[in-house]
N, C-alpha and C positions, 0 to 999 in steps of 0.2 A: 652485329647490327649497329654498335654503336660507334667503331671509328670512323665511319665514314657516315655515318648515319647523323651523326649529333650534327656535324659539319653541315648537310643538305642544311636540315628543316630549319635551322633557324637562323640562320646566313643570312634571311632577308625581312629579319624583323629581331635583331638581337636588343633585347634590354639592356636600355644604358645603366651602368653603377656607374657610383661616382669615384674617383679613382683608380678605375681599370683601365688599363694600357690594350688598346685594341689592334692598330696598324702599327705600319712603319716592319720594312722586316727586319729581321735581327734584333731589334730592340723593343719595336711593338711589334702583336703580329695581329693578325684576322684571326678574329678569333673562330670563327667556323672550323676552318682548316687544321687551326692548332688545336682544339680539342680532340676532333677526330670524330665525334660523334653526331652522325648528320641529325642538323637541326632544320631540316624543310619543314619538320611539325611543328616543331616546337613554338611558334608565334602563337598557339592559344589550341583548345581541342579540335572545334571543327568547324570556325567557320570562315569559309575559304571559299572564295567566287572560281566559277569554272575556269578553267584553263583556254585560254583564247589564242593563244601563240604555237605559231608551225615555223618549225626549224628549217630553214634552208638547207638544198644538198649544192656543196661549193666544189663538188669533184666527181672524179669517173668511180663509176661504181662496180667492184669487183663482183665475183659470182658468189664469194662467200668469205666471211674471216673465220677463222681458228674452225672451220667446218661447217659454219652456220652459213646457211643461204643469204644473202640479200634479197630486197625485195624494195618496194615504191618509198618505202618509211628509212631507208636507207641515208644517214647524214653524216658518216666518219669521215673527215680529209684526211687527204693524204698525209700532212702531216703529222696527224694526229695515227693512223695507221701504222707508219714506219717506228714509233714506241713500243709497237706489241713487240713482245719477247725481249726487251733490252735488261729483264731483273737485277737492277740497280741494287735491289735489296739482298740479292744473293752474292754481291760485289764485295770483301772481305777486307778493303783499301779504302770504301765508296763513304764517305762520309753518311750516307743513309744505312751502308750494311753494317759498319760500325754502331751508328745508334740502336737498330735491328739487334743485334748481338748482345748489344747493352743490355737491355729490356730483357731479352732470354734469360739472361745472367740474371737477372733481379728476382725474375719468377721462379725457377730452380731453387731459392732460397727460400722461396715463402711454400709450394711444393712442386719434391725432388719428380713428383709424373705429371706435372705439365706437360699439354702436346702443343708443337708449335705448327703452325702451317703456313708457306709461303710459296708454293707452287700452284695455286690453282689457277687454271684459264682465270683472262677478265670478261671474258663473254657469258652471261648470266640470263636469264630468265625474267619477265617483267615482276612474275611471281614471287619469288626469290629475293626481287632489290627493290619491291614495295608492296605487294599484296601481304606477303609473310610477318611485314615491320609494322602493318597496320598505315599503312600511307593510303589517304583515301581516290578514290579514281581519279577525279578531278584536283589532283594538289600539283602545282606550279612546280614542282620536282621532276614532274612523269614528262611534261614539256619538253617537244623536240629542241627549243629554243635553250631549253638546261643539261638534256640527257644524248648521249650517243645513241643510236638507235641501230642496230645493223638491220633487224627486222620488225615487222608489227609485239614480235613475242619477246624479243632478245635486244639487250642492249650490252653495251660495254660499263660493268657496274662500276656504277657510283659511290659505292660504300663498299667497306669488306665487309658489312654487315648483311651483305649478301649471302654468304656462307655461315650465317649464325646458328639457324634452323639445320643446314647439313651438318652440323658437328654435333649440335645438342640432340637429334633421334640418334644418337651413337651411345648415349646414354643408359647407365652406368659405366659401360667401357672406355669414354671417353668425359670424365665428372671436371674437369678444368682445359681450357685451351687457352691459346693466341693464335688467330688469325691475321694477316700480314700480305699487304702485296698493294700493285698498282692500278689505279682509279681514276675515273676519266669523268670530265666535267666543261662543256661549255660555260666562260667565265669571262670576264675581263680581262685588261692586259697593262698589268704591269708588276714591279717587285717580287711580291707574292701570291699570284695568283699564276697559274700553268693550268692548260688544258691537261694536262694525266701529273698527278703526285700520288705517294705514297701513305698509307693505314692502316693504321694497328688497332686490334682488337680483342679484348681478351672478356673470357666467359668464367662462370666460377658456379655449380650447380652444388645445393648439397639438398638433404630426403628433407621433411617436414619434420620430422622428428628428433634429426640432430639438433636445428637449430630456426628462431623461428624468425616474422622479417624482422623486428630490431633488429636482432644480433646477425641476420645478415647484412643491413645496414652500416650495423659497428666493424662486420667484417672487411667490407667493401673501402670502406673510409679508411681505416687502418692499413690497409695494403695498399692503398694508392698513395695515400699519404709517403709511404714506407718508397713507393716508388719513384715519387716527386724527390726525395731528400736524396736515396741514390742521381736519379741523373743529374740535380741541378747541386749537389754537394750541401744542402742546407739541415740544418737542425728541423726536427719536426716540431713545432710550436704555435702559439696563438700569433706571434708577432709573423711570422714565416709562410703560416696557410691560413687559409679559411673557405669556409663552404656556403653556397648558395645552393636555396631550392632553384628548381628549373621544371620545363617541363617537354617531355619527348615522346611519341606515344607508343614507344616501345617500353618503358619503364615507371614503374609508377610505386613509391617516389624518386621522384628525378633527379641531380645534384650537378652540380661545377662545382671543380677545384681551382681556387689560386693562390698565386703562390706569389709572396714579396722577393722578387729579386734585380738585382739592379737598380736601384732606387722606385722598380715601378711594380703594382700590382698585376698578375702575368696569367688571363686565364691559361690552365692547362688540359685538361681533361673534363671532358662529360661524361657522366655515369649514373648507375641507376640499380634497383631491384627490378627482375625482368618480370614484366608484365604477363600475367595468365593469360589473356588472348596469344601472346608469342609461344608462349610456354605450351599452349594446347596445338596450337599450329606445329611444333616439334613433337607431336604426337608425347606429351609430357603430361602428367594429372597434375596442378598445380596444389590439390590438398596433399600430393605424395612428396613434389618434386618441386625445391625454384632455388633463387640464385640472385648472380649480379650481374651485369656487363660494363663496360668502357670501351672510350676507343679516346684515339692519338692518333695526329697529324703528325707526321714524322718529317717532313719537309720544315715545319714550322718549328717544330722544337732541333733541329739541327742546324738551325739559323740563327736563334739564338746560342746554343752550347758550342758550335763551331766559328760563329762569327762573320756567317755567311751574306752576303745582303744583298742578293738577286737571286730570285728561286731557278734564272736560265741554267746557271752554273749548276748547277747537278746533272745538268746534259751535256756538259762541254767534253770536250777530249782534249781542250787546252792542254797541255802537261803543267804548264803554270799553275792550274787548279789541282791534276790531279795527284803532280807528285808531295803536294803538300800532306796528302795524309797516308796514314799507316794501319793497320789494325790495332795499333796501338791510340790512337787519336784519340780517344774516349780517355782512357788514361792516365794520358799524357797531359789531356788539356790543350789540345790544340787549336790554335787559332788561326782562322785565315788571313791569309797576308795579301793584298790587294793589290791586283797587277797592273799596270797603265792604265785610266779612265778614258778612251778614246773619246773626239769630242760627237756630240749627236748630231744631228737633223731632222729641223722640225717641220713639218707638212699639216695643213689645216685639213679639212673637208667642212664645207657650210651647205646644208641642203634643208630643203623643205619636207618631209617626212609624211608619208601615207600612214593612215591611222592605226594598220596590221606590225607596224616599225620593231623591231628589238634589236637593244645596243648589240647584243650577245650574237645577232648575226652578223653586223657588223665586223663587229671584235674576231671573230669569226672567218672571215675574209680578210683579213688585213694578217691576220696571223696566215691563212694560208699564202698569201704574196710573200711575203715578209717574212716567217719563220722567227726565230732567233734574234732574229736583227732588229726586229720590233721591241722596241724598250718598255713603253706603255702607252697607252693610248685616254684623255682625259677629255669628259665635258667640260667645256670652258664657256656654251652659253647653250642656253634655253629658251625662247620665247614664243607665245601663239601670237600671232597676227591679229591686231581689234576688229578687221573687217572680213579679213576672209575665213578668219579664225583656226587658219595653219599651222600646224608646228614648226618653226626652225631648230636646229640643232646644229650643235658647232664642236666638233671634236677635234684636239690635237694630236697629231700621233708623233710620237719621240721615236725616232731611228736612231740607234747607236750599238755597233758589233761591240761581241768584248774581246775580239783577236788582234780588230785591226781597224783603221779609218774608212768609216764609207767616204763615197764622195758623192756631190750632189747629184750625177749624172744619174750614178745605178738607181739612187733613192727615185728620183725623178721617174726612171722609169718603172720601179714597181707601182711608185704613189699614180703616177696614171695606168696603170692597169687597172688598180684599187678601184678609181673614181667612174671605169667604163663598168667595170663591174656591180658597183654601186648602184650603176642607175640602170643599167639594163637587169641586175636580179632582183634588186632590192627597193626597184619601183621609184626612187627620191627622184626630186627635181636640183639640182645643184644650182647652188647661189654664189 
């Protein structure tokens, strides 16, 4: 629940500290993403205005994914579809199966019956990827505008925190895991942000008797800690980490990790003691039974430790990217070595905007024209009008392959596609 989970809930109301490095990839990152743990709760307990936004459908709609029917609430594009099954994670060469690998390796040492799990469908239940986490009906997460939808009941989960509740009723047979795999997310476009990356999540259950929550607490902290100093090579210390309360409403009390490295403060992970409402919901007694959770953004933390700095490149088949790593990578220490910057192309869109508007279908259509080729896309201005009191909006969108030079011709012709499509689905007036 919490690699992918910390990420959600609080993505869109993160507390600023003062000297924490948030963006920038490779060297800053988002911090949603890089912790792992969906943060759509986490802005505060509960109070949160209805959900007002309906996701656009930008594509032909099949009969069903990985067995699930479609239906009216249907919003996957095609290129977001043609991801299913690609298990980058299970890739042995892939700079993210490598970190994957890493991680295993770390947990083995702390305990030898850790279960890992990285094959489950991403097609999940609404149940399962927010009823189960305590996400309430109405929370801006559940939003056709944020989530895949294949059906009213089923969407392509957002978190591995979807699978928290399935490993924990497995309990006592199954008292520690990691859950692992890829997660799909309407978002913005650029650097670090991809509609499907990858999340890690790991659970730790012990009886009420062994141990009680401080020293689950002490536990939790101590092994993450233990885990931060493996991947990123650093001393465990006051100078090195430190912790922040937080809050997630899967876990209570709540915690970030960060971590001094490279001259910047780097959150890492969100984590927590799991919440009795979760714990009950896994058919668990919380005066018998409880625990910790975490999750990690694996894409983020493999941008920094590899050196990577466009989150596209984990999808490339460039050879230039891929034969740079090894199973050894991790290692090794290896770094990426940067192949020609081809140069961009930039295309405006200036439209007057209906008051139902979100960037994220936008963002949304532009990546289905564009794909890959799409660099990022930035508001560059904002204004309501004094008299008729309309919204303008003015987005840049950056074109630039990383194989090879567009030329203005093909750009030209996706970007008018873009602009017909714009205004006949997305209702704007263009200025």
């Amino acid at each position: 629940m919490f690699a992918a989970s910390f990420n959600r809930f609080a993505r869109r109301s993160v507390m600023q500290r003062p000297g924490v490095t948030r963006v920038k990839a490779a060297a800053k990152l988002d911090t949603a993403r890089f912790t792992g743990f969906s943060r759509a709760a986490s802005a505060g307990p509960r109070n949160i205005a209805p959900v007002q936004r309906h996701g656009k459908v930008f594509t032909d709609k099949p009969e069903s994914i990985l067995g699930s029917p479609t239906d009216e609430k249907y919003n996957v594009p095609t290129g977001v579809r043609e991801k299913l099954g690609k298990d980058l994670l299970l890739k042995p060469s892939h700079p993210l199966g490598i970190l994957w690998k890493s991680v295993q390796e770390y947990f083995v040492t702390v305990d030898p019956d850790y279960n890992f799990f990285d094959t489950n469908a991403p097609v999940v239940g609404t149940t399962q990827c927010f009823d189960d986490l305590r996400v309430p009906p109405e929370h801006p997460s559940r939003s056709p505008s944020d989530t895949y939808y294949v059906n009213k009941d089923m969407v392509l989960r957002t978190h591995t925190s979807a699978h928290q509740c399935q490993y924990m009723r497995q309990y006592p047979k199954i008292p520690s895991f990691l859950c692992a795999g890829d997660v799909y997310r309407r978002d913005e476009i650029d650097a670090s942000h991809y509609p499907v990356f990858h999340q890690c999540e790991g659970v730790r259950l012990f009886p009420t008797s062994e141990k009680n929550t401080k020293e689950i607490e002490e536990d939790l902290k101590r092994t993450l800690e233990g885990l931060a100093a493996h991947l990123f090579g650093i001393e465990v210390g006051e100078n090195t980490m430190r912790w922040n309360e937080d809050y997630f409403p899967f876990t209570e009390p709540s915690f970030e990790l960060e971590i001094f490295y490279n001259g910047d403060w780097l959150e890492v992970l969100g984590c927590g003691v799991i919440h009795h409402e979760v714990l009950q919901t896994a058919d668990l007694d919380p005066q018998k039974v409880h625990g910790w959770a975490f999750g990690l953004g694996l894409e983020r933390l493999a941008m920094v430790l590899f050196g990577i700095p466009d989150i596209r490149l984990f999808w490339s088949e460039d050879p230039r990217f891929s034969e740079q790593f090894t199973a050894d990578s991790f290692a090794n220490k290896t770094v990426f070595q940067p192949f020609s910057k081809y140069p961009p192309v930039m295309k405006d869109i200036s439209m007057w905007i209906p008051e139902d508007f979100v960037d994220n279908d936008l963002f949304e259509m532009i990546r289905d024209e564009g794909g890959d080729q799409v660099e990022k896309v930035d508001l560059v201005d904002e204004f309501v009008h004094p008299k008729t009191k309309k919204t303008s909006k003015l987005f840049r969108v950056t074109w630039r392959d990383m194989s090879r030079t567009l030329t203005n011709e093909e750009v030209n012709a996706k970007h008018e596609t873009v602009l017909e499509r714009v205004v006949k689905e997305l209702a704007v007036e263009l200025r």
